[in-house]
C-alpha positions in Angstrom: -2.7 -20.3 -63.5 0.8 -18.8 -62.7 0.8 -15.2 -62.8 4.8 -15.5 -64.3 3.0 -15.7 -67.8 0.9 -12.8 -67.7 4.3 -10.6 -66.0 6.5 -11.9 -69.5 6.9 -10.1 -72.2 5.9 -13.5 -74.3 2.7 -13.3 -72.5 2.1 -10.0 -73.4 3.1 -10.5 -77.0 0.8 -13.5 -76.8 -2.2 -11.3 -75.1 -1.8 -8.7 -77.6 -2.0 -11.0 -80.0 -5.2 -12.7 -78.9 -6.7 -9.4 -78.3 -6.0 -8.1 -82.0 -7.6 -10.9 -83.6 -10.8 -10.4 -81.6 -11.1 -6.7 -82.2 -9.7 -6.3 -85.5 -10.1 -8.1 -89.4 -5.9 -7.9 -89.5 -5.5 -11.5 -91.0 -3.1 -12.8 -88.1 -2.6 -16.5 -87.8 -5.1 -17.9 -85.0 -3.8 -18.6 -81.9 -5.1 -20.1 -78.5 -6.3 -18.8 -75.2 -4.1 -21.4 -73.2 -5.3 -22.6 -69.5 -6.3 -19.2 -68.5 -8.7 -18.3 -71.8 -8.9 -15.2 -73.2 -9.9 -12.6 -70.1 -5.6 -12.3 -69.2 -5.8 -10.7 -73.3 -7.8 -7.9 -72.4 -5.5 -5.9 -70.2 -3.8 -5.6 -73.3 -7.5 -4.1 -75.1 -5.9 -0.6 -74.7 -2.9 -1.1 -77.0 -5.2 -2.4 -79.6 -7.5 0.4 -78.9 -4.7 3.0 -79.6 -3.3 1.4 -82.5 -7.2 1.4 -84.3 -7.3 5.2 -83.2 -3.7 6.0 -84.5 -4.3 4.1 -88.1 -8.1 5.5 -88.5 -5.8 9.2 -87.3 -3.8 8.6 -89.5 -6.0 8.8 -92.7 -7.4 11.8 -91.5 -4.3 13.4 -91.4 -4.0 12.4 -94.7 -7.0 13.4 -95.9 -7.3 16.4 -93.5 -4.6 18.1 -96.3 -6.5 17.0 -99.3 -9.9 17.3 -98.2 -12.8 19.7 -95.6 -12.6 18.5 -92.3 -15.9 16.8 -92.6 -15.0 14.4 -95.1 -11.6 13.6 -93.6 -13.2 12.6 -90.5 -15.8 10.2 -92.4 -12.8 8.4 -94.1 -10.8 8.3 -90.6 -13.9 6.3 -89.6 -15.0 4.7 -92.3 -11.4 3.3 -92.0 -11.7 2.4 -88.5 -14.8 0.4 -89.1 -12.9 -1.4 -92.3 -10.5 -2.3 -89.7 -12.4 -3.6 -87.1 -15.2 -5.3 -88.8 -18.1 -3.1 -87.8 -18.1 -4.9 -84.7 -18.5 -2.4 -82.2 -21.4 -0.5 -84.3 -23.1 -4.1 -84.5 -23.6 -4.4 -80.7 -24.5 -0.6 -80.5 -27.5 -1.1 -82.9 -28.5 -4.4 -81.4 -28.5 -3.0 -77.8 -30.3 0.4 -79.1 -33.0 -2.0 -81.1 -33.2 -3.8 -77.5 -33.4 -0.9 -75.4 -36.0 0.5 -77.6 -38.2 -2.9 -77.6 -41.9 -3.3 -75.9 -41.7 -6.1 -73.4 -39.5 -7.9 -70.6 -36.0 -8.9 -70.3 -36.2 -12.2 -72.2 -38.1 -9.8 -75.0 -35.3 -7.7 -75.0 -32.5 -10.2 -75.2 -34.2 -11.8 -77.8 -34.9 -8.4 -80.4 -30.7 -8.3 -79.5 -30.1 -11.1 -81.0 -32.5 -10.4 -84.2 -30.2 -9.7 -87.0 -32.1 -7.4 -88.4 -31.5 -3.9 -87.9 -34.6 -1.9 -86.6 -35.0 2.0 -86.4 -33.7 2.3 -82.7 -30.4 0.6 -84.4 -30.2 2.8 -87.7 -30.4 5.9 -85.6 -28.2 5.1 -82.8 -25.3 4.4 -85.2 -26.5 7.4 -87.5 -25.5 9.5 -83.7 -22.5 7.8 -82.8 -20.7 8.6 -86.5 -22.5 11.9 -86.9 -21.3 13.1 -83.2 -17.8 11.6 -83.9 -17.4 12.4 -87.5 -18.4 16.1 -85.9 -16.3 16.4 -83.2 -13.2 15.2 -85.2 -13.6 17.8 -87.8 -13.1 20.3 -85.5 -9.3 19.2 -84.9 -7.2 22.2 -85.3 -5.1 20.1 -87.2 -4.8 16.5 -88.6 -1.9 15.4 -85.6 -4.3 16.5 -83.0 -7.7 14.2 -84.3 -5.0 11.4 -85.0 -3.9 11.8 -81.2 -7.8 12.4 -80.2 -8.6 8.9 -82.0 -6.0 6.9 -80.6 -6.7 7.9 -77.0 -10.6 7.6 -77.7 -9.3 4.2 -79.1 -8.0 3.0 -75.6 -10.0 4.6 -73.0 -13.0 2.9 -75.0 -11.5 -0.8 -74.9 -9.8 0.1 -71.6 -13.9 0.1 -70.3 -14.4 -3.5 -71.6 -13.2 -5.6 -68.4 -14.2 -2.8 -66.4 -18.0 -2.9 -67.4 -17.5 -7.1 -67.0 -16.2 -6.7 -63.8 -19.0 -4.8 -62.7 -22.2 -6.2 -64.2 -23.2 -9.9 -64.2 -23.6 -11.6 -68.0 -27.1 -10.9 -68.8 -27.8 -14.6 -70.6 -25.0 -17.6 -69.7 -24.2 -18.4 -73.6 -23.4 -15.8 -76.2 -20.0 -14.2 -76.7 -20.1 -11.7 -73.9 -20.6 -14.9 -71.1 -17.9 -16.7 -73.2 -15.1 -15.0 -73.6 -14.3 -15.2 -69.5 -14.4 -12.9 -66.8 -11.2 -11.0 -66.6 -10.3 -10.5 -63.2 -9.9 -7.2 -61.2 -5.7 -7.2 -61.7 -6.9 -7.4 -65.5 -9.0 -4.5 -65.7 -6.8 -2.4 -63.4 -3.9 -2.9 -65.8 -5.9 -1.9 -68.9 -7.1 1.0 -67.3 -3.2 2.1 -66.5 -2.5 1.6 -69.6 -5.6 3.3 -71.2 -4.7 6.6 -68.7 -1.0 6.6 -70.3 -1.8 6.7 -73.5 -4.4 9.4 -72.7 -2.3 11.6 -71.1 0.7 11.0 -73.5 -1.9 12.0 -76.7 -3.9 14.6 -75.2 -1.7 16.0 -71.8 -2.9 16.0 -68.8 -5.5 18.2 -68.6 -7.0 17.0 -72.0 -6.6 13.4 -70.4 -8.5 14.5 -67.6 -11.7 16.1 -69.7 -11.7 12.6 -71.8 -11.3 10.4 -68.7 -14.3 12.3 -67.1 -16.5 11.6 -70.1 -15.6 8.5 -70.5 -16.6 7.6 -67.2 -20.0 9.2 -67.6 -20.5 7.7 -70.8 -20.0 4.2 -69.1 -21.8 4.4 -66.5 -24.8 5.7 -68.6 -24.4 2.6 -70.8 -24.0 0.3 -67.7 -27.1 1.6 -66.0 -29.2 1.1 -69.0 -28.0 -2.2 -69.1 -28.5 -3.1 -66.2 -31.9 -2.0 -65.8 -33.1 -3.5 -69.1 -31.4 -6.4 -69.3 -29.7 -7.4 -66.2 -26.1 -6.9 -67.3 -23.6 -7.1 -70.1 -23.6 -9.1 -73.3 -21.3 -8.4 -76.3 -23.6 -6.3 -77.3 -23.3 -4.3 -74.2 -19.6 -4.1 -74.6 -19.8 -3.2 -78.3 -22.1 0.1 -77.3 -19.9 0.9 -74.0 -16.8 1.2 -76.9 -19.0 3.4 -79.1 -20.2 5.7 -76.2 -16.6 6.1 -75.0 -15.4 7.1 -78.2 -18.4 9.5 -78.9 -17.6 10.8 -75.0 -13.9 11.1 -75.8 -14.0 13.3 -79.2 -16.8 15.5 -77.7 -14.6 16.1 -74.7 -11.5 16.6 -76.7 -13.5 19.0 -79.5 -14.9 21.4 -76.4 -10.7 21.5 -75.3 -10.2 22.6 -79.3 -12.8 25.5 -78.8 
């Protein structure tokens, strides 16, 4: 495929597009991937990302005024995940119920795919909102977690065709095999623009602290992966999202202290 596309700003418009109606419930008409399928949307991940973070930000700056710090921060999530549709907290409780499951690969894979929530699951995703919902209420004021949330937002879908560039797809069917494999030029571009938005929400030495963590929370993720399963499925992705997110506030709540 030409890369004049991807360099317009139709084709952005378009990628963004595509990319919100993967990663988000807003009812947008459904539109096609086109010749090149959906990995050219995900350099666009970021700006999605931010926009999640800025809307679930901006309910706790809201309720930051009306209501403890604690409670603000559950509604700033509990609005994020009303956005996206629970689907990054899905594939974090299926990878934790996989991770924690007795037997090989195929074992594994298969306990992931089990609707059914187990106790590795509930736990995993009682951590991930607990540590966020935490870190967030220590914000020193509601502007700062709303600017913590949407650079957590985009550093954490920024890591998407990073991690698929890296690992190979652990089965060849599901939705982390079939959504494509964005290319290196992709991921590079969504990690620019992930970098931007951290640095413009949290300067550059905040950008720096959330940057380090994210990394560490994706390799951590991607090793475990790897090692268990033999690479990424959507899943995989969903729980490389959470961690980031988790990394990001921690990192941005020991820069409030």
């Amino acid at each position: 495929m030409s890369d004049a596309p991807l360099l317009s700003r139709a084709g952005w418009l378009a990628d963004l597009h595509r990319a919100t109606t993967f990663l988000t419930r807003v009812p947008l008409p459904h539109r096609g991937c086109g010749d090149g399928g959906f990995a050219p949307a995900m350099r666009t991940f970021p700006v999605v990302g931010a926009l999640i973070g800025a809307a679930s930000g901006a309910v706790f700056w809201t309720a930051a005024a009306l209501l403890p710090p604690l409670a603000a921060a559950l509604l700033a999530l509990l609005a994020s995940v009303l956005v996206t549709g629970a689907l990054h907290e899905d594939g974090l409780a299926d990878l934790a119920d996989g991770l924690g499951a007795r037997g090989d690969r195929d074992r594994r894979l298969a306990v992931m795919r089990d609707s059914r929530t187990g106790a590795f699951g509930v736990l995993a995703l009682v951590f991930s909102i607990g540590l966020r919902a935490a870190a967030l209420a220590a914000a020193p004021s509601g502007a700062a977690g709303m600017w913590a949330l949407a650079a957590a937002g985009a550093l954490s879908r920024a890591a998407v065709p990073a991690v698929m560039q890296a690992l190979p797809p652990a089965r060849a069917d599901g939705l982390g095999a079939g959504i494509g494999l964005p290319d290196a030029g992709i991921a590079a571009q969504a990690l620019a623009l992930a970098l931007l938005v951290a640095v413009v929400a949290l300067g550059a030495k905040g950008a720096l602290a959330a940057v380090a963590a994210a990394v560490i929370a994706v390799l951590l993720v991607a090793r475990l992966a790897r090692t268990a399963i033999g690479g990424y499925t959507g899943d995989v992705l969903g729980a490389v999202i959470q961690a980031v997110e988790v990394a990001v506030l921690l990192a941005a709540a020991g820069s409030w202290r």
